[in-house]
C-alpha positions as CSV (number, residue, x, y, z in Angstrom):
1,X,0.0,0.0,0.0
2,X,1.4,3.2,-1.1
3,X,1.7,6.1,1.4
4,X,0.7,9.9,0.6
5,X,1.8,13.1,2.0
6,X,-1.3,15.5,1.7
7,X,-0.4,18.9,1.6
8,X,-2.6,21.9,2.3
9,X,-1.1,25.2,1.7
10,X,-2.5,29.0,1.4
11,X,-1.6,32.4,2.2
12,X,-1.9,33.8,5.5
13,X,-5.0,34.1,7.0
14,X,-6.4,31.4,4.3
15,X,-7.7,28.8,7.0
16,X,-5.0,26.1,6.7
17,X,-5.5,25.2,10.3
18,X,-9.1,24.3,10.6
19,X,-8.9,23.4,7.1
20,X,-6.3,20.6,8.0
21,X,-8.2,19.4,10.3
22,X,-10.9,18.4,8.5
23,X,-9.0,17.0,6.2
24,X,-7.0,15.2,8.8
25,X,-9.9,13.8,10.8
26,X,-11.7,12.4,7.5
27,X,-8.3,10.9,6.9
28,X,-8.1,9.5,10.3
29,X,-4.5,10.8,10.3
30,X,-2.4,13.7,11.9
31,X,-0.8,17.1,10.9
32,X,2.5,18.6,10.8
33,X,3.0,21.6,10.4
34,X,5.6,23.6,8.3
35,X,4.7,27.1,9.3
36,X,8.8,28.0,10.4
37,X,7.4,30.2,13.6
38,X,5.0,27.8,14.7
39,X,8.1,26.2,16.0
40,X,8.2,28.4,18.7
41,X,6.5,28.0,22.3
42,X,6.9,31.4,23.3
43,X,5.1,33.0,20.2
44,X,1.5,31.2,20.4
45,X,-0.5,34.5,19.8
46,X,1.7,36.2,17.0
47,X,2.4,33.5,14.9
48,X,-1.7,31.8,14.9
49,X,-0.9,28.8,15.9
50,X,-3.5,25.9,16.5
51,X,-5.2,25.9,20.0
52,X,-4.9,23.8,22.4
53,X,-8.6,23.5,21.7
54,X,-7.6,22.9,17.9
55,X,-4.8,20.7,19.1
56,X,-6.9,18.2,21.0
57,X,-9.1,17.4,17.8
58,X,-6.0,16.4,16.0
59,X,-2.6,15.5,16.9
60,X,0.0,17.5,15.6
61,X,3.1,18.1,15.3
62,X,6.1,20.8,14.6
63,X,4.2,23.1,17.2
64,X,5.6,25.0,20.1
65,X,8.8,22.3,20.0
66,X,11.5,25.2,20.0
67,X,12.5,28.1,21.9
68,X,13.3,31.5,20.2
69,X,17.3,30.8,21.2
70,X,17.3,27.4,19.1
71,X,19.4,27.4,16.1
72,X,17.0,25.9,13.5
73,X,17.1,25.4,9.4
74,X,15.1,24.2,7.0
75,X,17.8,21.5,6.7
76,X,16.7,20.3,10.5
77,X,12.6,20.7,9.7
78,X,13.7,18.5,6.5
79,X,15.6,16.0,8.4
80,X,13.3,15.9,11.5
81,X,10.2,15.7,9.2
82,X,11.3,13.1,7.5
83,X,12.2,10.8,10.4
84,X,8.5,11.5,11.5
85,X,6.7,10.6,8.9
86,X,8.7,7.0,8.9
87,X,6.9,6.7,12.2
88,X,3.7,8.1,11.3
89,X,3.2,6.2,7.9
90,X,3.6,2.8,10.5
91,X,0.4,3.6,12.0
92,X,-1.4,5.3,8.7
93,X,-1.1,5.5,5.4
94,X,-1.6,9.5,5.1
95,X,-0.1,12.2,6.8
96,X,-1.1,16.0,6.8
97,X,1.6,18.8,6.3
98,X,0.1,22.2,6.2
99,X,1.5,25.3,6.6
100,X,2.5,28.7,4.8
101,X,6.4,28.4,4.6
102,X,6.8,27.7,0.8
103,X,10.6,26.7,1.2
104,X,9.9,24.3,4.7
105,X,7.2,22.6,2.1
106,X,9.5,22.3,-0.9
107,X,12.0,20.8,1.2
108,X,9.7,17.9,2.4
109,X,8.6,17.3,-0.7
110,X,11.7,18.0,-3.2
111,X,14.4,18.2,-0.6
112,X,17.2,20.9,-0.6
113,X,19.3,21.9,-3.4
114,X,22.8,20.9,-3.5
115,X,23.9,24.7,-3.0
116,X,27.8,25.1,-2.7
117,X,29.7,25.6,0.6
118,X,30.5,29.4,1.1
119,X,33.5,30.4,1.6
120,X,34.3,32.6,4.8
121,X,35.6,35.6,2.6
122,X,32.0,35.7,0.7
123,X,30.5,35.2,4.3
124,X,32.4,37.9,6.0
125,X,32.0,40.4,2.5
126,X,27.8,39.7,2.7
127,X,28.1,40.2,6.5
128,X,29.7,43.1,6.1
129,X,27.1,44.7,3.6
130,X,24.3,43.4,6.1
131,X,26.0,45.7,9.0
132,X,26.5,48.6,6.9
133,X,23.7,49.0,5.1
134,X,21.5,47.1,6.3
135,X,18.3,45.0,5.3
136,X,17.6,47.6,2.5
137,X,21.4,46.6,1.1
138,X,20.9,43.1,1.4
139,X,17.4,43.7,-0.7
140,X,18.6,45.8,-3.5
141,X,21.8,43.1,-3.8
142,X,19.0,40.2,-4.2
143,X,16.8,42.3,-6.8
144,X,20.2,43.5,-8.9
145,X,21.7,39.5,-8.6
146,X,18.6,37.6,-8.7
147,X,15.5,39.2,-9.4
148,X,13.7,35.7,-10.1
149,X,14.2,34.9,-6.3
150,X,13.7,38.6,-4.9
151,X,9.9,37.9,-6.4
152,X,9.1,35.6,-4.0
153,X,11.9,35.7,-0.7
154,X,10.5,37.3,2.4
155,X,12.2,40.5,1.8
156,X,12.5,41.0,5.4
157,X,14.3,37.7,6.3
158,X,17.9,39.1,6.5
159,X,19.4,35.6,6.7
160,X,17.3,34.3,3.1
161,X,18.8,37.2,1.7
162,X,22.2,36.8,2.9
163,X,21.7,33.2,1.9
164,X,21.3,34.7,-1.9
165,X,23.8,37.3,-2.0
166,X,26.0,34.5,-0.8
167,X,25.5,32.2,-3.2
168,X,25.6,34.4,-6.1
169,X,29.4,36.4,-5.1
170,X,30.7,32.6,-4.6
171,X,29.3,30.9,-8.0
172,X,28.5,33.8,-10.3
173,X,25.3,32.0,-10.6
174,X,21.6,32.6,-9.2
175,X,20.4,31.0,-6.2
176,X,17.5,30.7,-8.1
177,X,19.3,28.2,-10.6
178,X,20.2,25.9,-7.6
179,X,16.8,25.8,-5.9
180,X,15.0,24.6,-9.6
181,X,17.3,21.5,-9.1
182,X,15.6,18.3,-9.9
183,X,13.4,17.0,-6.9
184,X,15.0,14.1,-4.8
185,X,12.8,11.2,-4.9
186,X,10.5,10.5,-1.7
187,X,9.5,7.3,-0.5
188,X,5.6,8.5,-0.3
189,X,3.3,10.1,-2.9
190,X,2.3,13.5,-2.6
191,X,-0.9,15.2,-3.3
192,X,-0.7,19.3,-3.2
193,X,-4.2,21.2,-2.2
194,X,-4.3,25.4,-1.8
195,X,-7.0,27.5,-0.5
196,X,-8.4,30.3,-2.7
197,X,-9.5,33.4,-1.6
198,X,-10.8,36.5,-3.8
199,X,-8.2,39.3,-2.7
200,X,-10.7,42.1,-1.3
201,X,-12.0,39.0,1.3
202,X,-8.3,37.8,1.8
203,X,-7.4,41.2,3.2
204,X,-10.7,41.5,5.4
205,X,-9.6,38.5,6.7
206,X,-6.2,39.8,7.5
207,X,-7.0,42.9,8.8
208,X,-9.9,41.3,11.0
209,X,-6.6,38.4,12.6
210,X,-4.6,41.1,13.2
211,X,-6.7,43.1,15.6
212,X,-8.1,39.8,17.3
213,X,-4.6,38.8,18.2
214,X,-3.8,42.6,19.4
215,X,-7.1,41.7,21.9
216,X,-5.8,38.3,22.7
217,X,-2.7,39.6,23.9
218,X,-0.2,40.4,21.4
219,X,1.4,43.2,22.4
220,X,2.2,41.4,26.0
221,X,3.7,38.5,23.8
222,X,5.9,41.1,22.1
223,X,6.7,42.8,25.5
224,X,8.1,39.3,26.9
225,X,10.6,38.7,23.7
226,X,11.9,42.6,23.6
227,X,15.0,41.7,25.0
228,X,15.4,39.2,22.5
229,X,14.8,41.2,19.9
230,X,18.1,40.5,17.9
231,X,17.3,36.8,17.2
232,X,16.4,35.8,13.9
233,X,13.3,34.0,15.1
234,X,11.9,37.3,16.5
235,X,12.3,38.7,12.9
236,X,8.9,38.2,12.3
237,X,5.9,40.0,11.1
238,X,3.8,40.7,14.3
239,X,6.7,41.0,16.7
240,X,9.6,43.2,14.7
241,X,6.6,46.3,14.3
242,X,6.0,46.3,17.6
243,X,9.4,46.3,19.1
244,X,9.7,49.5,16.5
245,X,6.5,50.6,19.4
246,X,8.4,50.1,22.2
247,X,12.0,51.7,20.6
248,X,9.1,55.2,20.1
249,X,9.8,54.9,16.5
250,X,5.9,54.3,16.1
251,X,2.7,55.1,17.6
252,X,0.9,51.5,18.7
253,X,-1.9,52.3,16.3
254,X,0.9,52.7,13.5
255,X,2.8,49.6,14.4
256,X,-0.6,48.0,15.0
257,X,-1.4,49.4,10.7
258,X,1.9,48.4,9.6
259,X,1.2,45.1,11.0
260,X,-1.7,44.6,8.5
261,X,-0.1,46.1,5.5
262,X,3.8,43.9,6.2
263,X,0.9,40.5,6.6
264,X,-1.0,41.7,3.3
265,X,2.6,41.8,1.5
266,X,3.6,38.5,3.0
267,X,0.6,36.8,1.6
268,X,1.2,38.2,-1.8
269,X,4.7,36.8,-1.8
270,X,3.0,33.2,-0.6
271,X,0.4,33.3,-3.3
272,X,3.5,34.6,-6.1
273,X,4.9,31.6,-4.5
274,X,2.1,29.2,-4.9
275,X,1.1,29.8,-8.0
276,X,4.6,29.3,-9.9
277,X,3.3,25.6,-8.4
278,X,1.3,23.9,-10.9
279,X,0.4,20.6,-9.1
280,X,-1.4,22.6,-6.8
281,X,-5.3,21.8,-6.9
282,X,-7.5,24.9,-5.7
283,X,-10.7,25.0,-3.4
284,X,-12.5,27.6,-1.9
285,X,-12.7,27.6,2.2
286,X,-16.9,26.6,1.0
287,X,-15.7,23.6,-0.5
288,X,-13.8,21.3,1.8
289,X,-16.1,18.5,1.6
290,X,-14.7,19.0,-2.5
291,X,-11.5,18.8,-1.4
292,X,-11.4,16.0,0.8
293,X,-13.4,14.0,-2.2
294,X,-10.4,14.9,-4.0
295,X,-8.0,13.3,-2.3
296,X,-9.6,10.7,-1.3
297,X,-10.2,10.0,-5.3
298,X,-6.5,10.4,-6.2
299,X,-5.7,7.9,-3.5
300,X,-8.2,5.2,-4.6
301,X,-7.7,5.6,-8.1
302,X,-3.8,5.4,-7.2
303,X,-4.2,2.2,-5.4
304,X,-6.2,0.7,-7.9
305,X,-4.0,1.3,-10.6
């Protein structure tokens, strides 16, 4: 019996979560998630992630299994994923990955590239630019050495954008060219699933999580990881406009504005990224039941073949 990978992807705000689970518990199977902050316990509010309530309906995993201090790459979540789902695909045939980090899903599915080891005067050199110019260098260095990638990185990940600029001053290449490597073959087939949204409801939607997690506590979440505000994991939308609040550079009902806007630009940048993805099949949030008679069709007719 062959085993699938089901994975249920959307920008933010979409309804991957209670879409999942759905999906998962007319699957009878579990989720893991590949949202890259999820990972962290002490961002629960800022980051969306499922409920304990949510959390009881379905087991899942990849949630709240890191603190802000751990050192963690997409190479680990590939790794660690993939040692989980030999576990999982003893006790069921499907597993659920859902989740709105494009390049934590690619590398479950496809694996990582074979990108070139950088050299430390390249590292130092693209450190260097990071310092003095900061994340507006390290972006105008991406769009002038690869624009294909700048499309679609989150522009406001300084480390995805060192990433590029390093890989492009040590190979004279695009990063680009080395993540459209050929896939690595998996052991389990996969079936890809995306949640559509006209744009005008997407950002209502947006607009509407935003100030829900500013009442649920938000700004007392962002208040605990000030101090920490230099780790990567902290440079996130939500948290990073806020601790511009505290530093007085911005009003809270600015930072609380320039939440919504930074969340609207991250979910175009998810959908750009989505939709260079044809084996993506899309459903509307009103037609789960649709989707789930999707994949359950793929899988029998797979089986029967």
């Amino acid at each position: 019996m062959d085993k699938y990978l089901v994975v249920i992807a959307g920008p933010t705000a979409s309804g991957k979560t209670a879409t999942a689970i759905q999906v998962a518990k007319a699957l009878g199977t579990e989720i893991i998630s590949a949202d890259s902050r999820q990972f962290y316990k002490e961002l629960p509010i800022g980051t969306a992630a499922p409920t304990k309530e949510e959390q009881s309906e379905v087991q899942h995993h990849m949630i709240h299994n890191l603190n802000v201090e751990d050192k963690y790459d997409v190479a680990d979540y590939e790794n660690d994923v993939l040692a989980l789902l030999k576990k999982l695909y003893i006790n069921y045939d499907t597993v659920v990955l859902t989740g709105g980090s494009g390049l934590f899903i690619d590398a479950v599915c496809k694996g990582l590239d074979s990108i070139p080891d950088i050299s430390d005067e390249v590292r130092n050199k693209v450190n260097k630019l990071y310092e003095e110019g900061g994340l507006f260098a390290l972006q105008n260095e991406v769009q002038h050495l690869d624009p294909e990638y700048y499309n679609i990185v989150d522009k406001y990940n300084p480390r995805r954008l060192q990433r590029a600029v390093e890989v492009c001053y040590q190979t004279g290449l695009t990063y680009s060219s080395f993540r459209n490597n050929t896939a690595k073959v998996r052991d389990f087939k996969i079936i890809k699933v995306a949640l559509l949204w006209d744009r005008n409801e997407l950002i209502s939607r947006i607009n509407l999580r935003v100030e829900k997690m500013v009442s649920e506590g938000l700004l007392e979440e962002a208040k605990a990881m000030y101090p920490k505000r230099h780790l990567n994991s902290l440079n996130t939308v939500g948290y990073k406009e806020l601790f511009e609040h505290f530093d007085g550079k911005a009003t809270l009902n600015e930072a609380i504005e320039h939440i919504k806007i930074n969340t609207r630009q991250y979910a175009k940048r998810q959908m750009t990224w989505l939709r260079k993805n044809n084996d993506y099949q899309w459903f509307t949030i009103d037609e789960i039941p649709e989707m789930i008679n999707y994949i359950k069709t793929v899988i029998s007719e797979n089986n029967n073949q």
